[in-house]
mmCIF file of the N, C-alpha and C atoms, coordinates in Angstrom:
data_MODEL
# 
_entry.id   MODEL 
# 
loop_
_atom_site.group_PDB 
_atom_site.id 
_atom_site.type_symbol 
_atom_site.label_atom_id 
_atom_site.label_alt_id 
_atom_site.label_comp_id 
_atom_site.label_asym_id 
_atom_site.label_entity_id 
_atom_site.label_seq_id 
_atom_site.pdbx_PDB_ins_code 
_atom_site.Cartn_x 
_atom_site.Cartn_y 
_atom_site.Cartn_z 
_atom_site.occupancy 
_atom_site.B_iso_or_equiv 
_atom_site.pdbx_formal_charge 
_atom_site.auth_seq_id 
_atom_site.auth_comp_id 
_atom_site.auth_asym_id 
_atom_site.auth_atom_id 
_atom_site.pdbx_PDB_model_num 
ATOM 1   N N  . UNK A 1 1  ? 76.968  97.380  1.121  1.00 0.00 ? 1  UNK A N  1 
ATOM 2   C CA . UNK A 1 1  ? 77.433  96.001  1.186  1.00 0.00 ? 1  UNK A CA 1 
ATOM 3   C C  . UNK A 1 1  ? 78.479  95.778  0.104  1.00 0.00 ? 1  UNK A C  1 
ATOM 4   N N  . UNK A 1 2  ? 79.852  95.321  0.280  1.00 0.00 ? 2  UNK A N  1 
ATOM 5   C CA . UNK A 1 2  ? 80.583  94.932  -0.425 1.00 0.00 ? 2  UNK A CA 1 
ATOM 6   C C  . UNK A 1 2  ? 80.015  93.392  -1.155 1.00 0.00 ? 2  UNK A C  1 
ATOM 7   N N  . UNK A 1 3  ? 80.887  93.976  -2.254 1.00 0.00 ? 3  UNK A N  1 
ATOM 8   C CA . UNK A 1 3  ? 80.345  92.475  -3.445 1.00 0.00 ? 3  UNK A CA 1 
ATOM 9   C C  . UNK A 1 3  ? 81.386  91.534  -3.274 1.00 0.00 ? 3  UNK A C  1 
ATOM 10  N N  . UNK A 1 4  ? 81.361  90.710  -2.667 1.00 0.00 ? 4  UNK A N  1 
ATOM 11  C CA . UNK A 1 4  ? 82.751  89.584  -2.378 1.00 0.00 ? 4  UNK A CA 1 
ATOM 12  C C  . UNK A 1 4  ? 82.849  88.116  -3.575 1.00 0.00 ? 4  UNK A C  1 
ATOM 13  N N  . UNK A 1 5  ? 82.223  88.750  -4.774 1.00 0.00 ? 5  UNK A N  1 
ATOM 14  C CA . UNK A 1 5  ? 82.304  87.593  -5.715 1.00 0.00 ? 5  UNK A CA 1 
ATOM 15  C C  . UNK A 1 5  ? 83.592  87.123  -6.247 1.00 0.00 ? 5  UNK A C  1 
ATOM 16  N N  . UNK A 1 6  ? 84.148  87.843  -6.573 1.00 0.00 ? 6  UNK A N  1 
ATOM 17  C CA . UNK A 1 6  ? 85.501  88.085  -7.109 1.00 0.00 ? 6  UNK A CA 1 
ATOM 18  C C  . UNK A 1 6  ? 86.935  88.365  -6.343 1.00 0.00 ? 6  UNK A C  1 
ATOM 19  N N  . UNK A 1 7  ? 86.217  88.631  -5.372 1.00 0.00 ? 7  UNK A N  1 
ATOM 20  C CA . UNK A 1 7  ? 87.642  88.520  -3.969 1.00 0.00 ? 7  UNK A CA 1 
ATOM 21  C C  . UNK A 1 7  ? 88.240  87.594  -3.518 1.00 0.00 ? 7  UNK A C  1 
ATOM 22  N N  . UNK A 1 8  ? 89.586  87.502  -3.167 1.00 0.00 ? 8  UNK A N  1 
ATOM 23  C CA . UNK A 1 8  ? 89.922  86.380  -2.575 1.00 0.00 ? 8  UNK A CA 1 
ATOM 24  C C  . UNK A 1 8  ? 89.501  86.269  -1.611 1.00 0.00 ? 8  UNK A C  1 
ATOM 25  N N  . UNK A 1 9  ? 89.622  84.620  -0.914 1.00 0.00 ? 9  UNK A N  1 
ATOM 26  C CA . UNK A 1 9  ? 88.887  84.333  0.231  1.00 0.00 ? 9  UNK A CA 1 
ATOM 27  C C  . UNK A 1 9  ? 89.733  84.481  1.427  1.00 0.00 ? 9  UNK A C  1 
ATOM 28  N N  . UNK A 1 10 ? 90.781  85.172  1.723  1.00 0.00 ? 10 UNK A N  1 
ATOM 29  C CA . UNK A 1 10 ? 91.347  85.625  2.827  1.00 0.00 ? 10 UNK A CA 1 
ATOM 30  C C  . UNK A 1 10 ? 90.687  87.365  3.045  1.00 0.00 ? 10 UNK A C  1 
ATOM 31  N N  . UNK A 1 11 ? 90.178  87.598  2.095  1.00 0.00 ? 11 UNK A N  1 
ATOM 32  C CA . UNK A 1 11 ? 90.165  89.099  2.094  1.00 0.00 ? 11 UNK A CA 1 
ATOM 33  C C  . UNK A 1 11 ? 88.439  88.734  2.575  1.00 0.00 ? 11 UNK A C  1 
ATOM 34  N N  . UNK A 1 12 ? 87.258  87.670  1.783  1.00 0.00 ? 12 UNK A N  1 
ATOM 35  C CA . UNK A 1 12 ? 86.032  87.722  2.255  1.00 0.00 ? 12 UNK A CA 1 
ATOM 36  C C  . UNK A 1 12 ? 86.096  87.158  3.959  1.00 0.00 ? 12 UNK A C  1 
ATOM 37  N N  . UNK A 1 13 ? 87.119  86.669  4.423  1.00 0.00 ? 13 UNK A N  1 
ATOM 38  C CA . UNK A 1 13 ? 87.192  85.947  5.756  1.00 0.00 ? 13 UNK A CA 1 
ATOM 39  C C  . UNK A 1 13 ? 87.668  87.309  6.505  1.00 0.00 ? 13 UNK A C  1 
ATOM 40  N N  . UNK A 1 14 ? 88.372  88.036  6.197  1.00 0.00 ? 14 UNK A N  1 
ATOM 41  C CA . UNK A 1 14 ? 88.622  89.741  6.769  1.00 0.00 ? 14 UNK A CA 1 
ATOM 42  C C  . UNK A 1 14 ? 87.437  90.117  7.201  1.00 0.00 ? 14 UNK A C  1 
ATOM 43  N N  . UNK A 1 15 ? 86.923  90.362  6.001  1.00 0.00 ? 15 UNK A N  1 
ATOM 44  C CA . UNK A 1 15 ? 85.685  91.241  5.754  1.00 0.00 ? 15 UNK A CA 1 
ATOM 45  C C  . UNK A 1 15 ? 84.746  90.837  7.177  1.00 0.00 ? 15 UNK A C  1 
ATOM 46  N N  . UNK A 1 16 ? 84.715  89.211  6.714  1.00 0.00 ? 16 UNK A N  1 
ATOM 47  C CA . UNK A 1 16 ? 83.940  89.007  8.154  1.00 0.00 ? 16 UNK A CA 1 
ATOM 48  C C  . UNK A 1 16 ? 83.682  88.976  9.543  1.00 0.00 ? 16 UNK A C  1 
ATOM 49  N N  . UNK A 1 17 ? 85.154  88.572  9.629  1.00 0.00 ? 17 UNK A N  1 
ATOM 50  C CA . UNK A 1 17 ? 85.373  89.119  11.047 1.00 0.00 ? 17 UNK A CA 1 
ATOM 51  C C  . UNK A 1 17 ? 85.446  90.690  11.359 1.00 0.00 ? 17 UNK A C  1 
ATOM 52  N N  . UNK A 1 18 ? 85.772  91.192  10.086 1.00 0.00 ? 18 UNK A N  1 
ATOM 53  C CA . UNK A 1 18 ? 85.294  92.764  11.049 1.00 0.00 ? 18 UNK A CA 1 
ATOM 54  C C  . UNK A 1 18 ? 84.473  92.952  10.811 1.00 0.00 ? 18 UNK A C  1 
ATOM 55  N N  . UNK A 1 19 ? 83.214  92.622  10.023 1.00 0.00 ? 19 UNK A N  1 
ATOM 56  C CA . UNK A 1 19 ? 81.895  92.627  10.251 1.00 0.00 ? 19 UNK A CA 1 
ATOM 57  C C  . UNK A 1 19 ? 81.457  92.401  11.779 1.00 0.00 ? 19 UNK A C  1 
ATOM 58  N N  . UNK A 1 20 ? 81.632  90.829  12.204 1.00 0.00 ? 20 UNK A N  1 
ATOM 59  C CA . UNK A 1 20 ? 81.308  90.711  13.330 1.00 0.00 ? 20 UNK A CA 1 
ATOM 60  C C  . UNK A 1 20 ? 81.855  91.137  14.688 1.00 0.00 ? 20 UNK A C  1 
ATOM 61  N N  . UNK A 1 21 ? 83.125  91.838  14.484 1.00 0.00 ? 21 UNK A N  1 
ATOM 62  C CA . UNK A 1 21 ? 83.577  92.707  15.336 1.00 0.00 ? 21 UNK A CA 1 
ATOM 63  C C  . UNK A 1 21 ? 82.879  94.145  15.363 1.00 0.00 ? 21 UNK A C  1 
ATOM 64  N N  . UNK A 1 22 ? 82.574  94.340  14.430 1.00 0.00 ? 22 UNK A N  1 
ATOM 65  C CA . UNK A 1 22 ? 81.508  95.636  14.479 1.00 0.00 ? 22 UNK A CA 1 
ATOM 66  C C  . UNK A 1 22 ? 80.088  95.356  15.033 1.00 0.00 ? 22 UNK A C  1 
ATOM 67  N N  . UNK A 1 23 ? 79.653  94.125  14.665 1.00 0.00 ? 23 UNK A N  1 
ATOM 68  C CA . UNK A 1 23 ? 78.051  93.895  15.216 1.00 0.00 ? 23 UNK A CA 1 
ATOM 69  C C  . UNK A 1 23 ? 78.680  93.712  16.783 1.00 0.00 ? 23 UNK A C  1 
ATOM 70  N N  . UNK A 1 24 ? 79.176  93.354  17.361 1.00 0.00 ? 24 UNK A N  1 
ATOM 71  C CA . UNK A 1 24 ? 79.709  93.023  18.730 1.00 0.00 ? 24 UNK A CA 1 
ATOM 72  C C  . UNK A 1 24 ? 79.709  94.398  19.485 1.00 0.00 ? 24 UNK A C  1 
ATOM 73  N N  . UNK A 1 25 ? 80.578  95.321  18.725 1.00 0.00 ? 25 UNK A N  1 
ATOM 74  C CA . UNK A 1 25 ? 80.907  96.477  19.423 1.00 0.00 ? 25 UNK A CA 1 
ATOM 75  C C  . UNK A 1 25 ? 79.637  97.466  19.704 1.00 0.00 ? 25 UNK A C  1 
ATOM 76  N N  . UNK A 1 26 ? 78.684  97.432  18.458 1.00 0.00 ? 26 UNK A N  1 
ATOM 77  C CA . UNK A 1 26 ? 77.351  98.219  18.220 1.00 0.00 ? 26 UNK A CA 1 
ATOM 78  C C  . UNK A 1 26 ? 76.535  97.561  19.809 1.00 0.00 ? 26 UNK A C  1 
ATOM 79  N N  . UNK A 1 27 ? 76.618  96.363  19.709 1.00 0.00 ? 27 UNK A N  1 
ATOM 80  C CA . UNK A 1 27 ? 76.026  95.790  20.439 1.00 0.00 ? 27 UNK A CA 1 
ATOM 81  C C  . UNK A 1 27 ? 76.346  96.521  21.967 1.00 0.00 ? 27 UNK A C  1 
ATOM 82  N N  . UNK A 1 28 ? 77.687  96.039  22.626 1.00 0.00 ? 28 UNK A N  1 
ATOM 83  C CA . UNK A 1 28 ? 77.827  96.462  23.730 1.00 0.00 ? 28 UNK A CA 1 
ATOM 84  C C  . UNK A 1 28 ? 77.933  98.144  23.474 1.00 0.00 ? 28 UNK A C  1 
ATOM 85  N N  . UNK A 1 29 ? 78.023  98.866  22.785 1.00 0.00 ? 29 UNK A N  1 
ATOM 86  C CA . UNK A 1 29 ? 77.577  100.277 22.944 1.00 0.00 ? 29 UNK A CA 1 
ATOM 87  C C  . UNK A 1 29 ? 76.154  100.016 23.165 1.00 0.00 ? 29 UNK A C  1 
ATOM 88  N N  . UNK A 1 30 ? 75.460  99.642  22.657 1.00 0.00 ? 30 UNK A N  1 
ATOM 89  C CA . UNK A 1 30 ? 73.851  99.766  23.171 1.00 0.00 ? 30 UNK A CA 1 
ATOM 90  C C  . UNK A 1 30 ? 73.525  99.334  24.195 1.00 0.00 ? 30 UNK A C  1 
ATOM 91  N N  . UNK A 1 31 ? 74.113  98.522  24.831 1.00 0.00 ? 31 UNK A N  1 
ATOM 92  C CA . UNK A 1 31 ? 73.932  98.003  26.238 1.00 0.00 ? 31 UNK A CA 1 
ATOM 93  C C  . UNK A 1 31 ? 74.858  99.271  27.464 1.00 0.00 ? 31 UNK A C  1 
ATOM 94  N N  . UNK A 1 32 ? 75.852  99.508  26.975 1.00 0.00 ? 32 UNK A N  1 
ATOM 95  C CA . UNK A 1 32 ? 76.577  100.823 27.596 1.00 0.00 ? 32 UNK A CA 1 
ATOM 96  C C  . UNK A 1 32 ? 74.974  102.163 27.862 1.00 0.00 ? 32 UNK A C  1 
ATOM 97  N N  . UNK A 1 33 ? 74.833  101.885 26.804 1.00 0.00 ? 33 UNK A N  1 
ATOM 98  C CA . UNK A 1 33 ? 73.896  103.650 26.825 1.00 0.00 ? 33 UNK A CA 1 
ATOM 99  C C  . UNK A 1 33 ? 72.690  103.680 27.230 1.00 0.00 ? 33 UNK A C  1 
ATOM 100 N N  . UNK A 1 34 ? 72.346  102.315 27.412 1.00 0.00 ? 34 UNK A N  1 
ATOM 101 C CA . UNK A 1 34 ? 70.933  101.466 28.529 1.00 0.00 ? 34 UNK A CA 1 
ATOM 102 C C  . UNK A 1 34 ? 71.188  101.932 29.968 1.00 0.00 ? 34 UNK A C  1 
ATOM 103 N N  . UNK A 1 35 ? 72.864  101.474 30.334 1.00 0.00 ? 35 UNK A N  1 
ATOM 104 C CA . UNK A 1 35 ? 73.449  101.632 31.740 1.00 0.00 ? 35 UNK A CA 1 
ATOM 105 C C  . UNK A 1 35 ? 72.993  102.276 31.987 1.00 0.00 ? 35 UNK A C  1 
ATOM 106 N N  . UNK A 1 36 ? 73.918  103.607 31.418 1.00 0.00 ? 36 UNK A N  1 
ATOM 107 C CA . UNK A 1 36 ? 74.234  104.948 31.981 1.00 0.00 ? 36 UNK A CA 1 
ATOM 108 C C  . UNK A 1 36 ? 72.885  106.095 31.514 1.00 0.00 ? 36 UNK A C  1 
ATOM 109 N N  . UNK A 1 37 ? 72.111  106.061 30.222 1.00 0.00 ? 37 UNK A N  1 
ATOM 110 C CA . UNK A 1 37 ? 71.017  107.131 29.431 1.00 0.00 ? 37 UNK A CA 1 
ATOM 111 C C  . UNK A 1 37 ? 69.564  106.536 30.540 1.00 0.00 ? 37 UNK A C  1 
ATOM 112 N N  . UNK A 1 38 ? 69.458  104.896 30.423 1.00 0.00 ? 38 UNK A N  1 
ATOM 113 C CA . UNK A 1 38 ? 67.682  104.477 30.636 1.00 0.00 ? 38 UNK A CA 1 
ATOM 114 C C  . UNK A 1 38 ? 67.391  105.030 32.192 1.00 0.00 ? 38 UNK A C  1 
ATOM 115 N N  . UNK A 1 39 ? 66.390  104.552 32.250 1.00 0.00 ? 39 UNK A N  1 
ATOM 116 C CA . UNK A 1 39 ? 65.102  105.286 33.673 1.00 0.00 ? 39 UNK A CA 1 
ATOM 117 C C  . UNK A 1 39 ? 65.760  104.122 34.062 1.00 0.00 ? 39 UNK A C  1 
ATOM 118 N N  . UNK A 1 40 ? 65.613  105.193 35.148 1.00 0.00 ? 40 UNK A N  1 
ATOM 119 C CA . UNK A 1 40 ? 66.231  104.229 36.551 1.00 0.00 ? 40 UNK A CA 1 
ATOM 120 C C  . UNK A 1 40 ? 65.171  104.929 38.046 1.00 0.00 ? 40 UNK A C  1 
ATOM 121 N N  . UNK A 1 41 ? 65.026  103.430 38.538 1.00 0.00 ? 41 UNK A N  1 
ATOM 122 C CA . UNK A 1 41 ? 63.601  103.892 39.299 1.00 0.00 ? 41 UNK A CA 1 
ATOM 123 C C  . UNK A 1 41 ? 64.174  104.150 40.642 1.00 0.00 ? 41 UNK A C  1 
ATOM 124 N N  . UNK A 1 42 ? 65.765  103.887 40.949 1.00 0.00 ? 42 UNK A N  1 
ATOM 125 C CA . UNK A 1 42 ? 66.067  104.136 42.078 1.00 0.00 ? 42 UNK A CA 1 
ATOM 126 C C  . UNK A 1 42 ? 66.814  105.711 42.132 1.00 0.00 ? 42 UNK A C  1 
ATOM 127 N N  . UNK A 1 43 ? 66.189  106.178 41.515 1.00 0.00 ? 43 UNK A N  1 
ATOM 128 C CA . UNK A 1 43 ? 66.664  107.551 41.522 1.00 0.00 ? 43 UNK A CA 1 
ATOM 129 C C  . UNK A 1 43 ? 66.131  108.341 42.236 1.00 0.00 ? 43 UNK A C  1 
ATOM 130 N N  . UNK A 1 44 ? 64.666  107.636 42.715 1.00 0.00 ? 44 UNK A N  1 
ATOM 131 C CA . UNK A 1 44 ? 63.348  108.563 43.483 1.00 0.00 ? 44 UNK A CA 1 
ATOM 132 C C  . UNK A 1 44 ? 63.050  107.580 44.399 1.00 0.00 ? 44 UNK A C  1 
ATOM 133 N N  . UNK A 1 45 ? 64.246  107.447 45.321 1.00 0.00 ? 45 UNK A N  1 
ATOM 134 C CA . UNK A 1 45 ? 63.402  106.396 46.190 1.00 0.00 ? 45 UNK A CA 1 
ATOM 135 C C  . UNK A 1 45 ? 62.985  107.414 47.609 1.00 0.00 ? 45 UNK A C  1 
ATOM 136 N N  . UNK A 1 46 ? 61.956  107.604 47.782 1.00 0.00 ? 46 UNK A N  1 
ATOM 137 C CA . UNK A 1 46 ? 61.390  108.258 49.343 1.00 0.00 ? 46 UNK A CA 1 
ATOM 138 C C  . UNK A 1 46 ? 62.001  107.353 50.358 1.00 0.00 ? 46 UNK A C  1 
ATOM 139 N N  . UNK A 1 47 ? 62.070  108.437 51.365 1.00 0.00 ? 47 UNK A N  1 
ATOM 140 C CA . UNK A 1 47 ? 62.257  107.762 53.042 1.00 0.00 ? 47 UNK A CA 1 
ATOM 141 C C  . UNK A 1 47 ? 61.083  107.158 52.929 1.00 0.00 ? 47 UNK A C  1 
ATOM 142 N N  . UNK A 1 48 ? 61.566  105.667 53.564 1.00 0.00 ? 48 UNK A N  1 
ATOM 143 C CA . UNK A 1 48 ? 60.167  105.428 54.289 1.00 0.00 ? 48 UNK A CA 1 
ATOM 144 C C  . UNK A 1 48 ? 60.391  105.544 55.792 1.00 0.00 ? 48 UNK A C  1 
ATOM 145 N N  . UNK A 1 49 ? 59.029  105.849 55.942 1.00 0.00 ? 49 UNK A N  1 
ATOM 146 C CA . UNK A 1 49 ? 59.177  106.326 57.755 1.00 0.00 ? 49 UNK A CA 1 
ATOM 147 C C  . UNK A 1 49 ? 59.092  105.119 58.486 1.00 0.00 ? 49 UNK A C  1 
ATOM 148 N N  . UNK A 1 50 ? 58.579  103.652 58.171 1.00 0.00 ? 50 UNK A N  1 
ATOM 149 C CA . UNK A 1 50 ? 59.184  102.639 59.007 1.00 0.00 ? 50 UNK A CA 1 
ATOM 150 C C  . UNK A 1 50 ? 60.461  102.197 59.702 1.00 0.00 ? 50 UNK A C  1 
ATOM 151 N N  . UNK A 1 51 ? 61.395  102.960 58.450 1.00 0.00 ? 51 UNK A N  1 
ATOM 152 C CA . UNK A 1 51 ? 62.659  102.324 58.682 1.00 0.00 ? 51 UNK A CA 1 
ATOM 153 C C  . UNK A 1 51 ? 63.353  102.999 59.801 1.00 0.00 ? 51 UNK A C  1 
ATOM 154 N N  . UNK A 1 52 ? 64.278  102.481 60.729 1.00 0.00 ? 52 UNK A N  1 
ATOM 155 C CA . UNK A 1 52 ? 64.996  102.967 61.431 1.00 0.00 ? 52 UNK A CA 1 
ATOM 156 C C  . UNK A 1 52 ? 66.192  103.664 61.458 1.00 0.00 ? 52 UNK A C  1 
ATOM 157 N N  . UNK A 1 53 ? 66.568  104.908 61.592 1.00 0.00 ? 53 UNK A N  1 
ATOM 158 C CA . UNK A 1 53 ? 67.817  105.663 61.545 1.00 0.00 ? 53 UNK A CA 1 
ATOM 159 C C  . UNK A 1 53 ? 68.803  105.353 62.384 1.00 0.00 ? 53 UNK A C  1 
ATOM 160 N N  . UNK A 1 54 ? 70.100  104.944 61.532 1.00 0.00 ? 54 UNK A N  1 
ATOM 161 C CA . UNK A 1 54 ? 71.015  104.576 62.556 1.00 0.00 ? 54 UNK A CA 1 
ATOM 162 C C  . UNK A 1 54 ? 71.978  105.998 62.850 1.00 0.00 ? 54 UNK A C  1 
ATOM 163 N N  . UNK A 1 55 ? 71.349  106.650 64.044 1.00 0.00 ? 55 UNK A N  1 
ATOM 164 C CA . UNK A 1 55 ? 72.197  107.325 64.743 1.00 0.00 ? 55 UNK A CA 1 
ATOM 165 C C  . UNK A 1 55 ? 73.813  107.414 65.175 1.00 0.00 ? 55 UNK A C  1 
ATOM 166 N N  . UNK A 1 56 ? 74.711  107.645 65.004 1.00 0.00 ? 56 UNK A N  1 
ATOM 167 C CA . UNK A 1 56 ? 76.227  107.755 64.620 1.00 0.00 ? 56 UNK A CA 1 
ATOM 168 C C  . UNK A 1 56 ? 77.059  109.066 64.908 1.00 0.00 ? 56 UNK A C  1 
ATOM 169 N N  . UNK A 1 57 ? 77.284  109.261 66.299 1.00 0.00 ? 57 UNK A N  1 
ATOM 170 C CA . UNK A 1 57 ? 78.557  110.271 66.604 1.00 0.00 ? 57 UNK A CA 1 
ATOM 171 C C  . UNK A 1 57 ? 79.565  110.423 66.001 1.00 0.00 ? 57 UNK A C  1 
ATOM 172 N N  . UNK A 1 58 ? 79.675  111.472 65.233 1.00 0.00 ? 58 UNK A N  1 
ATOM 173 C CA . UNK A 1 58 ? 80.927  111.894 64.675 1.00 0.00 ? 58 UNK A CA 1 
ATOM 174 C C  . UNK A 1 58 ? 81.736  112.862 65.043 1.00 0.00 ? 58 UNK A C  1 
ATOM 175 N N  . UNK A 1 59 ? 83.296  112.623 65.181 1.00 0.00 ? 59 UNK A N  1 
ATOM 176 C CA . UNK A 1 59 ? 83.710  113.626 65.724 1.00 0.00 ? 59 UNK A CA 1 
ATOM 177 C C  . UNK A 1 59 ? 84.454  114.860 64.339 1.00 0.00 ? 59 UNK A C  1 
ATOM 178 N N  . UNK A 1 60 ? 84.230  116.104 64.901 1.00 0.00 ? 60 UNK A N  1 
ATOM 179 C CA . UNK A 1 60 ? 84.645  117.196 63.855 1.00 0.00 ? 60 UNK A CA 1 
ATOM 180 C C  . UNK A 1 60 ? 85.964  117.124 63.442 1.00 0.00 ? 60 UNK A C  1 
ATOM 181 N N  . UNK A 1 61 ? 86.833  116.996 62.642 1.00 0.00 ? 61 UNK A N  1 
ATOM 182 C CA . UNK A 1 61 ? 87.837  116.862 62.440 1.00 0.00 ? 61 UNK A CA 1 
ATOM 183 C C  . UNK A 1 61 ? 88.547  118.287 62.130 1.00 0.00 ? 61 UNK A C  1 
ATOM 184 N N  . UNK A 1 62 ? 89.562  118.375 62.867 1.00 0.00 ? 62 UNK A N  1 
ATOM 185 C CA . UNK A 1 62 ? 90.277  119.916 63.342 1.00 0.00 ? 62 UNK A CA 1 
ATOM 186 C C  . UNK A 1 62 ? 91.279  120.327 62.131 1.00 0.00 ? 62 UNK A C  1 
ATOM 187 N N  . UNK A 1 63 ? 91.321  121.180 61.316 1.00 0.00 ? 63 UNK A N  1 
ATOM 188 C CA . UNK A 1 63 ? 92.365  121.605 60.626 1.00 0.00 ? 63 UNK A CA 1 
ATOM 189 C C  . UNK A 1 63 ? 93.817  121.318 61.164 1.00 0.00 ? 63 UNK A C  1 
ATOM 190 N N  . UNK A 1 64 ? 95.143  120.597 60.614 1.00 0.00 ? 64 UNK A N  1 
ATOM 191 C CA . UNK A 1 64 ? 96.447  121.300 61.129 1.00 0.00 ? 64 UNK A CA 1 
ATOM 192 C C  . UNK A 1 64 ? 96.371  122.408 60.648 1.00 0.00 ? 64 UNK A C  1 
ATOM 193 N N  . UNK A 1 65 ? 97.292  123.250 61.920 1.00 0.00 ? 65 UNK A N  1 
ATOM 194 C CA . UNK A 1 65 ? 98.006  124.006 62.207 1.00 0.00 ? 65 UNK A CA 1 
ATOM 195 C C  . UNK A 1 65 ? 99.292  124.021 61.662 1.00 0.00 ? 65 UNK A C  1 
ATOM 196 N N  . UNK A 1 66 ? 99.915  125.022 60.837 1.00 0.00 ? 66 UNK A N  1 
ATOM 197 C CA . UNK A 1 66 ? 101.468 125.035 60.111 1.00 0.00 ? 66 UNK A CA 1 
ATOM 198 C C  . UNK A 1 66 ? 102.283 125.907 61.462 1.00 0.00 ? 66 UNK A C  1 
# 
């Protein structure tokens, strides 16, 4: 912790806002690494066999020819 007794007060008003630009940023990094790191329950979702399959003809798509 800086000692801001003796500082001018443009330099303790610095200080603070990048203080709170740092608590901000910490912040949304921790919410970032929740996203993408935490359990996620839809990762294991089973077929369920109630549901209905929607059946869908596709046609093969042919290489060109040079």
């Amino acid at each position: 912790m800086i000692k801001t007794e003796n500082l001018p007060s443009e330099v303790v008003a610095y200080i603070a806002e990048k203080d709170f630009q740092i608590f901000n940023l910490q912040h949304e990094l921790a919410q970032l690494k929740r996203m993408i790191f935490g359990a996620r329950s839809e990762r294991c979702i089973t077929a369920d066999p109630s549901q209905l399959k929607l059946e869908i003809a596709t046609e093969e798509i042919k290489p060109v020819e040079e």
